[in-house]
C-alpha atoms as an extended CHARMM CRD file, in Angstrom:
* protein
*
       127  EXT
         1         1  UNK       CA             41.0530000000       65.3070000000       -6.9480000000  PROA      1               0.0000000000
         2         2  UNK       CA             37.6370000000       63.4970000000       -7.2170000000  PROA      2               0.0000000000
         3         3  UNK       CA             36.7700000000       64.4760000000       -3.0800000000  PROA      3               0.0000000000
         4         4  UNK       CA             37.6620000000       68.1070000000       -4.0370000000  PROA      4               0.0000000000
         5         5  UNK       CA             35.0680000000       68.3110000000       -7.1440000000  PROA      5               0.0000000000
         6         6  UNK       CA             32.0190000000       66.4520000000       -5.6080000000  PROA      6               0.0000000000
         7         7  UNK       CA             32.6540000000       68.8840000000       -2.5620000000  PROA      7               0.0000000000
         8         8  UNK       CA             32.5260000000       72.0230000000       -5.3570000000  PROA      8               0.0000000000
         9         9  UNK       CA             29.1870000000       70.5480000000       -6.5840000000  PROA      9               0.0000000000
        10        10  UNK       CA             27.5720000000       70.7670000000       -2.8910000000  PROA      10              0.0000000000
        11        11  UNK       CA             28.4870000000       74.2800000000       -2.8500000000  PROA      11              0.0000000000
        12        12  UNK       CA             26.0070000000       75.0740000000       -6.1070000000  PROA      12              0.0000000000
        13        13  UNK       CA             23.3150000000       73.6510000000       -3.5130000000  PROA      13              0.0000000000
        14        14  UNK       CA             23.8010000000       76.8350000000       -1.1090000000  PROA      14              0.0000000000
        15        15  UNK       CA             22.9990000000       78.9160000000       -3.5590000000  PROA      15              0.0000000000
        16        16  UNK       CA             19.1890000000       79.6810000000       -2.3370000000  PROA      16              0.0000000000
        17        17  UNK       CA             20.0660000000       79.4690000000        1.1820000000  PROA      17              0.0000000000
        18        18  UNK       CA             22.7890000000       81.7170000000        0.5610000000  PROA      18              0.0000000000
        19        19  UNK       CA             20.7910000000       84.0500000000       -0.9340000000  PROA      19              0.0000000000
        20        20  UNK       CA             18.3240000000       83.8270000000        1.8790000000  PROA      20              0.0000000000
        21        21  UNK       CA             20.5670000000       84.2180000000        4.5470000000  PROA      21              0.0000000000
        22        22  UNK       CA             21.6550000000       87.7750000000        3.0700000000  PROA      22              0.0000000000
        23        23  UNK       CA             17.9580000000       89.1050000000        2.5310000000  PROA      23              0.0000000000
        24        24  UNK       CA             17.6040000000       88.1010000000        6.5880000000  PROA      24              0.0000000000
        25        25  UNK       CA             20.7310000000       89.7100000000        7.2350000000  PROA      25              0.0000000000
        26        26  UNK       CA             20.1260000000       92.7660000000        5.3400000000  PROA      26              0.0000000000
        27        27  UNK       CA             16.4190000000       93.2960000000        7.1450000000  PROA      27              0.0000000000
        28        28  UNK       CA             18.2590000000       92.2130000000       10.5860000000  PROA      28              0.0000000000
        29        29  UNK       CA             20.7760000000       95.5540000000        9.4940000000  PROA      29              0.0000000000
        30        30  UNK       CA             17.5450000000       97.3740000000        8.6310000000  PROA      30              0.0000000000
        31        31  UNK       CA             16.0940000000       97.2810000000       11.6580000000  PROA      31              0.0000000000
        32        32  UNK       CA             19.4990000000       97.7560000000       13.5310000000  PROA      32              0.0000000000
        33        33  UNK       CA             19.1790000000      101.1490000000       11.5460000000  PROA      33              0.0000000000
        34        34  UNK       CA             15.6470000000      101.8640000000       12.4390000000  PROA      34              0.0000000000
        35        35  UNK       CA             16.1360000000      100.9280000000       15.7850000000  PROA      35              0.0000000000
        36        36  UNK       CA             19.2960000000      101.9770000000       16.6280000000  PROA      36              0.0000000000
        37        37  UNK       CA             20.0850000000       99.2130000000       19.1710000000  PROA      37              0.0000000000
        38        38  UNK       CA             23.1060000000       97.4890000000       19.4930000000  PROA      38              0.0000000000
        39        39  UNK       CA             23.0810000000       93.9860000000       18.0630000000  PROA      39              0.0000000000
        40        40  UNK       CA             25.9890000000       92.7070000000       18.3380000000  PROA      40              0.0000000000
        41        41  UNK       CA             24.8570000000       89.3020000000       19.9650000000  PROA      41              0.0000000000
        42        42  UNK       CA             21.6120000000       88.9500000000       18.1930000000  PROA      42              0.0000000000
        43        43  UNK       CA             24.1400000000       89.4070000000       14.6390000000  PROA      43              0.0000000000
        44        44  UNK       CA             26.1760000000       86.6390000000       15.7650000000  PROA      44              0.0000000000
        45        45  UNK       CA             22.8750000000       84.0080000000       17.0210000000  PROA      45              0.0000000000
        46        46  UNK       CA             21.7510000000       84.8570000000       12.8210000000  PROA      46              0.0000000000
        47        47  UNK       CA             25.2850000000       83.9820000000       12.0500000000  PROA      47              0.0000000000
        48        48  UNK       CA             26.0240000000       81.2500000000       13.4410000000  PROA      48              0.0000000000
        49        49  UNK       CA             22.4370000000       80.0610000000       12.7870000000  PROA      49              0.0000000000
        50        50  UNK       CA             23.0440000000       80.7950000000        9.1780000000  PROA      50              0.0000000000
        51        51  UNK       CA             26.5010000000       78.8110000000        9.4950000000  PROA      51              0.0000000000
        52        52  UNK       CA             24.5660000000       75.2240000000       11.0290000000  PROA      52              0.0000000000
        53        53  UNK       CA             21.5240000000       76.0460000000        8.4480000000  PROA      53              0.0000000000
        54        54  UNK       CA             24.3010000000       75.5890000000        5.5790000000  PROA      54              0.0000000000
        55        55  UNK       CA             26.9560000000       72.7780000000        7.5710000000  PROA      55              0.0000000000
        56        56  UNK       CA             22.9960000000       70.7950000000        7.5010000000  PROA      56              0.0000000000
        57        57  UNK       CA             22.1560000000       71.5450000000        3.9100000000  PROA      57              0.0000000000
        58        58  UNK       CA             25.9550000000       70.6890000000        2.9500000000  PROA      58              0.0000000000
        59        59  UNK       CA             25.8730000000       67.1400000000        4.8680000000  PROA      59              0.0000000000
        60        60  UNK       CA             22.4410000000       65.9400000000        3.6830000000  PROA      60              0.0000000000
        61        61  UNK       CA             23.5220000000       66.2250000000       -0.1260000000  PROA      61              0.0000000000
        62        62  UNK       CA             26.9070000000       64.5120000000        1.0700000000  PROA      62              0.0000000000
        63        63  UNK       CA             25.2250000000       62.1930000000        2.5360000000  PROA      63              0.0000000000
        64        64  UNK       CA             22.2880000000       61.5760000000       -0.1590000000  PROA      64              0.0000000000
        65        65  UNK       CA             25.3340000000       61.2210000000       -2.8300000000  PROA      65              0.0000000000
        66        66  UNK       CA             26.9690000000       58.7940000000       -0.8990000000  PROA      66              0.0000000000
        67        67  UNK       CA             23.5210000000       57.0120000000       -0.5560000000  PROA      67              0.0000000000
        68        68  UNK       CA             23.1260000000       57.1740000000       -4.0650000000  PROA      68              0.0000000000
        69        69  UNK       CA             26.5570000000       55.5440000000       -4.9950000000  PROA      69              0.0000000000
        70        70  UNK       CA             25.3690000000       52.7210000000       -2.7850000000  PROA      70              0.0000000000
        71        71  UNK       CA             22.3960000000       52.2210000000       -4.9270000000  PROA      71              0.0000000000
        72        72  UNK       CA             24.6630000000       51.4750000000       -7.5280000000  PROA      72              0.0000000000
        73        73  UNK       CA             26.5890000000       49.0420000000       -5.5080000000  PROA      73              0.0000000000
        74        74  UNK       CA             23.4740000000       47.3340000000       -4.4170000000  PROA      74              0.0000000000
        75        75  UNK       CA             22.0160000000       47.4040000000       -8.3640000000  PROA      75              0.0000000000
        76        76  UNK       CA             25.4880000000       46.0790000000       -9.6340000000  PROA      76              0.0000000000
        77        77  UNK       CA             25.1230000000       42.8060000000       -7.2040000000  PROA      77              0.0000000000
        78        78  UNK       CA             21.1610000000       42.4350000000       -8.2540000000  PROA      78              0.0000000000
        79        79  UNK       CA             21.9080000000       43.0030000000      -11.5700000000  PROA      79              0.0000000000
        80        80  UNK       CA             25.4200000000       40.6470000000      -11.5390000000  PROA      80              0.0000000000
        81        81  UNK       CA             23.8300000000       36.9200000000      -10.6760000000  PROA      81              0.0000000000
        82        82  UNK       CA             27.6760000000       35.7170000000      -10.2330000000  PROA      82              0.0000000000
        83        83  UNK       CA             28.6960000000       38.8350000000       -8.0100000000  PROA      83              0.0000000000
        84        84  UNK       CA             29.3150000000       38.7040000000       -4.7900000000  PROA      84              0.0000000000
        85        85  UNK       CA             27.4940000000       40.3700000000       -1.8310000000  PROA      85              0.0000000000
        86        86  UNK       CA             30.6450000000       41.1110000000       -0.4370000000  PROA      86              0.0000000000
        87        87  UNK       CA             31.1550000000       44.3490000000       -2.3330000000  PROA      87              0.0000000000
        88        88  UNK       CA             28.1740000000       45.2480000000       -1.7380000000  PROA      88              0.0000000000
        89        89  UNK       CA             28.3610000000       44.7670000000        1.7730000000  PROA      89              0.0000000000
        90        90  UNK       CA             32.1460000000       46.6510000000        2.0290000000  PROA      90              0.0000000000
        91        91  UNK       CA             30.6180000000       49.6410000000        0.7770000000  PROA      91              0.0000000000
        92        92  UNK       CA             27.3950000000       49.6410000000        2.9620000000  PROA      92              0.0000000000
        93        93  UNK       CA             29.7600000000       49.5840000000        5.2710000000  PROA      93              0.0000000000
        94        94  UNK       CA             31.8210000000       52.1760000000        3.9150000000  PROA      94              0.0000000000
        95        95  UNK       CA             28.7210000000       54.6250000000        3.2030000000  PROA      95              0.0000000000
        96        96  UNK       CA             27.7710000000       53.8390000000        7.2280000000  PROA      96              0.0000000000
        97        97  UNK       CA             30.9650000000       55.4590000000        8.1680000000  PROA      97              0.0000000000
        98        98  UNK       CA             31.0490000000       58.0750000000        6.2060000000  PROA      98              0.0000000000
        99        99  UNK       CA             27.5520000000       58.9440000000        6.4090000000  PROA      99              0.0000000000
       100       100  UNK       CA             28.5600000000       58.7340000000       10.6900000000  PROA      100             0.0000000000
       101       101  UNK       CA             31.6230000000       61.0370000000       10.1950000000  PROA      101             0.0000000000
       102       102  UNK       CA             29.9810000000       64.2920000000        8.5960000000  PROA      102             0.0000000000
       103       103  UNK       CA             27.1260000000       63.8310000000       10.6120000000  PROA      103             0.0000000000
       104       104  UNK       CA             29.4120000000       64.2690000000       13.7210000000  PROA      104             0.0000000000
       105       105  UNK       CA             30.7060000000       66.8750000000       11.9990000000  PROA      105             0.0000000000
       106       106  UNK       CA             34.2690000000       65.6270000000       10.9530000000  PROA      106             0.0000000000
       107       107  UNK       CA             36.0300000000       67.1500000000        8.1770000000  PROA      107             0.0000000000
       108       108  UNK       CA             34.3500000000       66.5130000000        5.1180000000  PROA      108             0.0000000000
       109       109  UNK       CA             37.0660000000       66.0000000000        2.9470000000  PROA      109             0.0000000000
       110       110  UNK       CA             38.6930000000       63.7890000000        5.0080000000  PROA      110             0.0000000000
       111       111  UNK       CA             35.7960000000       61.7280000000        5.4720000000  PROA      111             0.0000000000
       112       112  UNK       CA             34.7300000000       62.0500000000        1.3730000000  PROA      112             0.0000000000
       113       113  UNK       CA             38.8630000000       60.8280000000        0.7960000000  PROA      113             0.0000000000
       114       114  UNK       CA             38.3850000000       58.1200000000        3.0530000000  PROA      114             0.0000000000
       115       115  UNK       CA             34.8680000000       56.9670000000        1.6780000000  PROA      115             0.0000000000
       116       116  UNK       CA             36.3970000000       56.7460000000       -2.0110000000  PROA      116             0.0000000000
       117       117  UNK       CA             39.7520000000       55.3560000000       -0.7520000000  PROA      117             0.0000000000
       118       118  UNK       CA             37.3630000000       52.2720000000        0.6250000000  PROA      118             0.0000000000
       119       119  UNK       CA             35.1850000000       52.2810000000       -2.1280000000  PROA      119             0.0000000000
       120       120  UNK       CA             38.3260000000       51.5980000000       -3.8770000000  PROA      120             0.0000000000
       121       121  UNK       CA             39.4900000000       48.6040000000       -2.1070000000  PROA      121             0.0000000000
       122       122  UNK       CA             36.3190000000       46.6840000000       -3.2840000000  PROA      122             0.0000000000
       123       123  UNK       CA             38.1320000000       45.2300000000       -5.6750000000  PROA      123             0.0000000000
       124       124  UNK       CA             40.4220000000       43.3380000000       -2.9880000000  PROA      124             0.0000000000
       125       125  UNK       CA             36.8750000000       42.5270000000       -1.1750000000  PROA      125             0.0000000000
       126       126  UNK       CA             36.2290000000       40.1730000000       -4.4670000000  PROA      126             0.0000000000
       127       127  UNK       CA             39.1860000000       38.0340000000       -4.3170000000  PROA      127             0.0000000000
């Protein structure tokens, strides 16, 4: 499905962070070592920092995709003097909604489905 491979392309984008996140981890063990204090809490505040540092990266490329397909939208009714505004408009729309849902932190999937489901329906917008 379409939703499943644009979500598989996001995932190249943590690559760096990913990498980052285990040389922080692995001098946060280090120390641990060195130290030999318990960490359990301070391991799970990097983890779970590490999880909303990734859930961010993830929705800003979701987001500046679905920003991007509305570019197209918005050229295709510039470029189209006998288009109407109203597919353009039904997917600003659209974009607004989805861009709202992953921000809030819905399912992505879901909210990538729905966003190409309603892109979808533009045709029915024309007639």
């Amino acid at each position: 499905m379409v939703a499943d491979e644009l979500l598989e392309l996001t995932e190249g984008v943590l690559g760096p962070i990913a990498e980052r996140h285990a040389e922080e981890m692995a001098a946060f063990e280090a120390t641990v070592e060195l130290t030999g204090s318990g960490a359990q809490g301070r391991r799970k505040a990097i983890e779970e920092r590490h999880r909303r540092e990734a859930r961010r990266l993830r929705t800003d490329e979701l987001v500046s995709g679905a920003l991007s397909l509305l570019g197209s939208f918005r050229s295709a009714a510039v470029d189209d003097p006998g288009a109407s505004d109203a597919a353009y408009v039904h997917a600003a729309a659209a974009v607004q909604r989805f861009t709202d849902a992953v921000r809030a932190n819905a399912g992505e999937q879901l909210a990538l489905r729905a966003l190409l489901v309603d892109l979808d329906t533009r045709d029915e917008v024309r007639r």
